[in-house]
PADO-406053 format. One record per residue: x, y, z of N, C-alpha, C, CB in turn. Coordinates in Angstrom, 1 decimal, always signed. Glycine has a CB too. Example, Ala and Ser with C-alpha at 12.3 -4.5 7.8 and 13.67 -1.06 7.14 Angstrom:
<rs>
+--------+--------+--------+--------+--------+--------+--------+--------+--------+--------+--------+--------+
!   n_px !   n_py !   n_pz !  ca_px !  ca_py !  ca_pz !   c_px !   c_py !   c_pz !  cb_px !  cb_py !  cb_pz !
+--------+--------+--------+--------+--------+--------+--------+--------+--------+--------+--------+--------+
!  +13.2 !   -5.7 !   +7.8 !  +12.3 !   -4.5 !   +7.8 !  +13.2 !   -3.3 !   +7.8 !  +11.3 !   -4.5 !   +9.0 !
!  +12.8 !   -2.2 !   +7.1 !  +13.7 !   -1.1 !   +7.1 !  +12.9 !   +0.0 !   +7.9 !  +14.1 !   -0.6 !   +5.7 !
+--------+--------+--------+--------+--------+--------+--------+--------+--------+--------+--------+--------+
</rs>
This chain:
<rs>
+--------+--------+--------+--------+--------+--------+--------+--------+--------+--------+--------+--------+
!   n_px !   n_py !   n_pz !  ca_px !  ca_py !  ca_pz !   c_px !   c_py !   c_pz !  cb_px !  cb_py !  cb_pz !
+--------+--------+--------+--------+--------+--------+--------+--------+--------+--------+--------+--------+
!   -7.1 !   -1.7 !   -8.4 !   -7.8 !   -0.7 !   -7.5 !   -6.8 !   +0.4 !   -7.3 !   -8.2 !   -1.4 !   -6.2 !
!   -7.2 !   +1.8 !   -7.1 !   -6.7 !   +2.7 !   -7.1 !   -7.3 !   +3.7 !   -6.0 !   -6.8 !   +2.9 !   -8.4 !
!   -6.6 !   +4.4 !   -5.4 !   -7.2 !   +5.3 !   -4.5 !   -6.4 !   +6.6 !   -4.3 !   -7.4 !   +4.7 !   -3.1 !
!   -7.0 !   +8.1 !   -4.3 !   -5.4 !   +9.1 !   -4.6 !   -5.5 !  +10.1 !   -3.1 !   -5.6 !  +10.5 !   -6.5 !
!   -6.7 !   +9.9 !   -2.5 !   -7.4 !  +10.4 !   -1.4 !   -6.6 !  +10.5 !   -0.4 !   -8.4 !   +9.7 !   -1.1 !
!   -6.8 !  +11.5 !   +0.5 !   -5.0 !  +11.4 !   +2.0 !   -6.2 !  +10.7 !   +2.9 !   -4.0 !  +13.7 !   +3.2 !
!   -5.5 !  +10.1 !   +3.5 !   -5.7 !   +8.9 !   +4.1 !   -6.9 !   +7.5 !   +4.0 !   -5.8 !   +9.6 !   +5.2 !
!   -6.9 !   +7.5 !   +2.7 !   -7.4 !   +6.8 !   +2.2 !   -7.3 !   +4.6 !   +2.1 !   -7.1 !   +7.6 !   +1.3 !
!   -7.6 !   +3.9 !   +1.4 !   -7.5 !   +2.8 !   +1.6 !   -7.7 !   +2.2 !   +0.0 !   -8.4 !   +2.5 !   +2.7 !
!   -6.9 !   +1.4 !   -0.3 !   -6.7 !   +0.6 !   -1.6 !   -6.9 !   -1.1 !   -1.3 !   -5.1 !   +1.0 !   -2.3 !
!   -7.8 !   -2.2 !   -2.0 !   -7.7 !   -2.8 !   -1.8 !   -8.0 !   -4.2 !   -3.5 !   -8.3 !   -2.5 !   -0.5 !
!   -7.3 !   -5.0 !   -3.3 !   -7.4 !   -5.4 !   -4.7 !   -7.4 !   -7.7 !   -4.4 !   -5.7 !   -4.4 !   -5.8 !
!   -8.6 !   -8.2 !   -4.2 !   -8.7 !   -9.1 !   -4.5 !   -8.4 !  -10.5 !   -5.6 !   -9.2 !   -8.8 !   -4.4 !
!   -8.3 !  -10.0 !   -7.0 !   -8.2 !  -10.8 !   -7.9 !   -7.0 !  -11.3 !   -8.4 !   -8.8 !  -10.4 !   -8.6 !
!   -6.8 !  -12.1 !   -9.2 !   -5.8 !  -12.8 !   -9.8 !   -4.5 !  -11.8 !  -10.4 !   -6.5 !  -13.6 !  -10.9 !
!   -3.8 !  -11.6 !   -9.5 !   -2.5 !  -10.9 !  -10.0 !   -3.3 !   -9.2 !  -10.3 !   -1.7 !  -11.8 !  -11.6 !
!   -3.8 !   -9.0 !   -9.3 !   -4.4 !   -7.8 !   -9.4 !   -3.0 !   -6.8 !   -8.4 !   -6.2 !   -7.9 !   -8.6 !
!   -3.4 !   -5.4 !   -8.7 !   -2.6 !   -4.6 !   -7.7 !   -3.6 !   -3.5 !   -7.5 !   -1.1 !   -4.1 !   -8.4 !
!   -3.4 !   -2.8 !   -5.9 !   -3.9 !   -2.1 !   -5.3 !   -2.7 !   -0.4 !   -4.9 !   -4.4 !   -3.1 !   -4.2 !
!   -3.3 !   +0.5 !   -5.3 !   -2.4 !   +1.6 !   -5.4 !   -2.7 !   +2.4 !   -4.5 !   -2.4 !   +2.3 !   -6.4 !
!   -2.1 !   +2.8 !   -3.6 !   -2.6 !   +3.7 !   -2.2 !   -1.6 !   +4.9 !   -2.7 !   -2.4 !   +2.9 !   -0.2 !
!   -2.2 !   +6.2 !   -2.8 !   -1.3 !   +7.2 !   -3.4 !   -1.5 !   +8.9 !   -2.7 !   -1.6 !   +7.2 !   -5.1 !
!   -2.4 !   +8.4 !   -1.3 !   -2.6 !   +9.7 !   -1.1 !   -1.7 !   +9.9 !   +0.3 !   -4.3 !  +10.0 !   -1.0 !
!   -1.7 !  +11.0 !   +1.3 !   -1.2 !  +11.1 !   +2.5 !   -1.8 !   +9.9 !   +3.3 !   -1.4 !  +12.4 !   +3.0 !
!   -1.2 !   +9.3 !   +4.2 !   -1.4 !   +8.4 !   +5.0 !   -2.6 !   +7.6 !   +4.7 !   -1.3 !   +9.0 !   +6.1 !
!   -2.1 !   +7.0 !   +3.0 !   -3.1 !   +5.8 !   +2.4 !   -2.2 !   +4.7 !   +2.9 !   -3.4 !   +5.8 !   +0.6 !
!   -3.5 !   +3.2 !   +3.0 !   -3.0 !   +2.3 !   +3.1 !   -3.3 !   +1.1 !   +1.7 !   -3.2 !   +1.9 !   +4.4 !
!   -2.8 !   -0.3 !   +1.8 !   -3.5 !   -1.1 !   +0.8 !   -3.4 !   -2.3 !   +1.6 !   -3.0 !   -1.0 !   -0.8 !
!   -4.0 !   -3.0 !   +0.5 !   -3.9 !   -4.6 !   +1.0 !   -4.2 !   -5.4 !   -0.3 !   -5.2 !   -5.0 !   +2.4 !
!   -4.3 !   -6.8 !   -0.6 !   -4.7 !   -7.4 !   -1.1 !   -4.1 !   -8.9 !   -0.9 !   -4.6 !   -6.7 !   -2.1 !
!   -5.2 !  -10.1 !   -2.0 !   -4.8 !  -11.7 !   -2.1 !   -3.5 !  -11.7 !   -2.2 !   -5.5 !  -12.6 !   -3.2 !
!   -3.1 !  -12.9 !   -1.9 !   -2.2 !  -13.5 !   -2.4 !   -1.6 !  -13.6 !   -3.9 !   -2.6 !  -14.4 !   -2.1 !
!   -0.7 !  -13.4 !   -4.3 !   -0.4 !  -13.1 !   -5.7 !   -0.8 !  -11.7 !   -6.6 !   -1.1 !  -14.1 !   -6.4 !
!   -1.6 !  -10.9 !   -5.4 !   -1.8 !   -9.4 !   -5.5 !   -0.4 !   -9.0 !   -5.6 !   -2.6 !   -8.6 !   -4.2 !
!   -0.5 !   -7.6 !   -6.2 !   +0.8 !   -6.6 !   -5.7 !   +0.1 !   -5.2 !   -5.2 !   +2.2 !   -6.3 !   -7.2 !
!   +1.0 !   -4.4 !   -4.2 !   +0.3 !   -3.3 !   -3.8 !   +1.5 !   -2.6 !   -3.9 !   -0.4 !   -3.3 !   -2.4 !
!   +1.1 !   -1.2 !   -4.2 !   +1.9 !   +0.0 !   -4.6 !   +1.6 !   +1.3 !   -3.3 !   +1.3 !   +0.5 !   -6.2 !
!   +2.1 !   +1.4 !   -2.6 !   +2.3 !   +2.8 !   -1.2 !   +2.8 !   +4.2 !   -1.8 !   +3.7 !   +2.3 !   +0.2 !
!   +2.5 !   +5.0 !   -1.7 !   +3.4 !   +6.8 !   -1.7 !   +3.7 !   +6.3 !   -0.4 !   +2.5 !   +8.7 !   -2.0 !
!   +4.3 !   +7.1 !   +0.2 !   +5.1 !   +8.1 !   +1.2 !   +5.0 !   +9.5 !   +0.9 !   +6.7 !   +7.9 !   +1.2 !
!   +4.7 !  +10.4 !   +2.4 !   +5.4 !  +11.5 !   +2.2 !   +5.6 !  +12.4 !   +3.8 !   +4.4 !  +12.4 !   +1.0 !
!   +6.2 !  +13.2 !   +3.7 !   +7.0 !  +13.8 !   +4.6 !   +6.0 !  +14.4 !   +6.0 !   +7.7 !  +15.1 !   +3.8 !
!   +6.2 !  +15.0 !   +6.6 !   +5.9 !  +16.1 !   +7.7 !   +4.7 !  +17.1 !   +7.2 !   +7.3 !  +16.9 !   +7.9 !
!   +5.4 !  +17.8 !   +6.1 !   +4.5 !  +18.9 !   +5.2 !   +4.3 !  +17.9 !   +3.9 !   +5.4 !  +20.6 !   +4.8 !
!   +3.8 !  +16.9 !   +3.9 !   +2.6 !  +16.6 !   +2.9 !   +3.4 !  +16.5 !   +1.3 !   +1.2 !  +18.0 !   +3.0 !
!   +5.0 !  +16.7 !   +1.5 !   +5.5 !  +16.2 !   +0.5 !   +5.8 !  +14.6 !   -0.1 !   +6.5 !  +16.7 !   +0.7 !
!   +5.6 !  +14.2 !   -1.4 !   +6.2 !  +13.2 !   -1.5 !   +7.2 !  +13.0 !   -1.2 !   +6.2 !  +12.9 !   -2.2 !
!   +7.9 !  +11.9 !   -1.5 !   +9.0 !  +11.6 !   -0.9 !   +9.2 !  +10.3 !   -1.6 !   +9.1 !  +11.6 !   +0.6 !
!   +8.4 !   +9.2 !   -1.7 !   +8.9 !   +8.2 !   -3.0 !   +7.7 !   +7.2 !   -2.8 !  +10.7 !   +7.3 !   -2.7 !
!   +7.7 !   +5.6 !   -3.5 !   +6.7 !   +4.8 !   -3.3 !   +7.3 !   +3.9 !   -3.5 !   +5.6 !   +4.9 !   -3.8 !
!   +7.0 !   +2.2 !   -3.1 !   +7.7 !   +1.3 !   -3.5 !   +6.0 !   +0.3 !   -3.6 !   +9.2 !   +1.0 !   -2.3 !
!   +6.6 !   -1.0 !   -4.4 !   +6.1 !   -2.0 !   -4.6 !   +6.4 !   -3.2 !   -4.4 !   +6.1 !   -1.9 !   -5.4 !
!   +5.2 !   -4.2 !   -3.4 !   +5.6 !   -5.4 !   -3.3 !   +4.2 !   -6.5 !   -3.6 !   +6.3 !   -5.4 !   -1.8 !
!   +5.0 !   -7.9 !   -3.6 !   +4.0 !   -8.5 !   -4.2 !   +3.5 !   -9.1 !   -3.0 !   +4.3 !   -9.3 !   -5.4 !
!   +2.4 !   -9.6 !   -2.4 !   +1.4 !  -10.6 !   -1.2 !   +1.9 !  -11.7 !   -1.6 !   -0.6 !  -10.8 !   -1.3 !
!   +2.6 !  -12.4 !   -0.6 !   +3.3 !  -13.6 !   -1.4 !   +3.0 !  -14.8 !   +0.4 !   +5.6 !  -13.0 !   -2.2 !
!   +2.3 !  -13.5 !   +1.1 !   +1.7 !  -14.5 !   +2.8 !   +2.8 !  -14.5 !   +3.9 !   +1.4 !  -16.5 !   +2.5 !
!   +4.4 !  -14.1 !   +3.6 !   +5.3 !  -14.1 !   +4.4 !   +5.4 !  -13.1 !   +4.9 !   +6.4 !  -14.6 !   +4.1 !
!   +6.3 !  -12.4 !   +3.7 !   +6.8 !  -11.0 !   +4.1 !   +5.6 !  -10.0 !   +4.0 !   +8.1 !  -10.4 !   +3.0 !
!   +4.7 !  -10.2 !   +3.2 !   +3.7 !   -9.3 !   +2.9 !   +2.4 !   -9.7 !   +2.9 !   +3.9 !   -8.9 !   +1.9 !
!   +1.7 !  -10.0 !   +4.0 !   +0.6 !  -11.3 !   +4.4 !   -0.8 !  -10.2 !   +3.3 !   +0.2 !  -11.5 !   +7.0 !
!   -1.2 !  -11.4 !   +3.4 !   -2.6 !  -11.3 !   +2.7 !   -3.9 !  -10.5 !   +3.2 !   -3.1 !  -12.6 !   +2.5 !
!   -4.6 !   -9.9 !   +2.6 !   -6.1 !   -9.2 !   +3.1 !   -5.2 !   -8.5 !   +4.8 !   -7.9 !  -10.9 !   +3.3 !
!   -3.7 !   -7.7 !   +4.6 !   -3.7 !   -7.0 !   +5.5 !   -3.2 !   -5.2 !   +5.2 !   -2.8 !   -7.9 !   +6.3 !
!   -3.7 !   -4.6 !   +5.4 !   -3.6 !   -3.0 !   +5.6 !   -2.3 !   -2.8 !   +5.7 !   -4.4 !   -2.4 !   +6.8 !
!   -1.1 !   -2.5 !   +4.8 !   +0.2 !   -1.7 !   +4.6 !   +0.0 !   -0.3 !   +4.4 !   +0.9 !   -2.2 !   +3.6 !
!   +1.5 !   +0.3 !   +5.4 !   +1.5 !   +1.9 !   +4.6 !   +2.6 !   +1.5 !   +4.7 !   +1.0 !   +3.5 !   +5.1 !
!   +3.7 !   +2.9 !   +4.0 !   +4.8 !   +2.9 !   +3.7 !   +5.5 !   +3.9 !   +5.0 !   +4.8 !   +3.3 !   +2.1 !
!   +6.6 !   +3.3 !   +5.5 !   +7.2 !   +4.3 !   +7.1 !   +8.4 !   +4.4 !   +6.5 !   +7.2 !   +3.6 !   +8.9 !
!   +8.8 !   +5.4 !   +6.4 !  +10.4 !   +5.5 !   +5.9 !  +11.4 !   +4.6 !   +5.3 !  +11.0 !   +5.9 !   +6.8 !
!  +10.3 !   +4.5 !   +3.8 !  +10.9 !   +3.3 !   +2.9 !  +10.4 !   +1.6 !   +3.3 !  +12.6 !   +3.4 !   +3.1 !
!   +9.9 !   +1.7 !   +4.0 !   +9.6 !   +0.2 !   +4.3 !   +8.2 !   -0.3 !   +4.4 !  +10.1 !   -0.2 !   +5.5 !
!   +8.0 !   -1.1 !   +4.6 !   +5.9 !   -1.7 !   +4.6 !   +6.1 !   -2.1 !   +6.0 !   +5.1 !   -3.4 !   +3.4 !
!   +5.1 !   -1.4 !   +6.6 !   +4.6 !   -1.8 !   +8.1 !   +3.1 !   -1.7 !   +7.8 !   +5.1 !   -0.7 !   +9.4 !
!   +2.7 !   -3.1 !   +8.8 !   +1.3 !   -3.1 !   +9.0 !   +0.2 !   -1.8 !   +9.5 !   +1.2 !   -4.2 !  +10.0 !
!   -0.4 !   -1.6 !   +8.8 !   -1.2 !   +0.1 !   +9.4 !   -2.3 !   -0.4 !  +10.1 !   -2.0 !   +1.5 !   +7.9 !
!   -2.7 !   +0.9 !  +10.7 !   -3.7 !   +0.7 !  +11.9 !   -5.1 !   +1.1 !  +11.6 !   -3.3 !   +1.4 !  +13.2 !
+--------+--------+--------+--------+--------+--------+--------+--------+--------+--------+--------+--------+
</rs>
């Protein structure tokens, strides 16, 4: 699943699936064994980088809404 939209939402259910949130203040989510991909970007709407993690239920819980806050995954609202 893929989304490029500013403030948009990515979400990806299936078996080792990944969900790509790539617009201004996009989020994603997905299962367990999902991986989700975040942008970042600045003040004025610059990028600034994106990181990748996998739903593994601890660090990165399942069927929950992430954005990316200065380098890190926090739950979005």
């Amino acid at each position: 699943s893929t989304n490029t939209g500013n403030c948009s939402a990515s979400t990806n259910t299936g078996d080792n699936g990944i969900a790509i949130a790539w617009g201004v203040n996009s989020k994603a989510s997905g299962a367990i064994g999902c991986y989700i991909v975040i942008a970042e970007y600045d003040s004025d709407n610059k990028f600034k980088g994106a990181k990748m993690a996998r739903v593994d239920g601890k660090k990165i819980k399942a069927e929950v809404f992430y954005a990316l806050k200065n380098g890190k995954f926090v739950e979005a609202k």
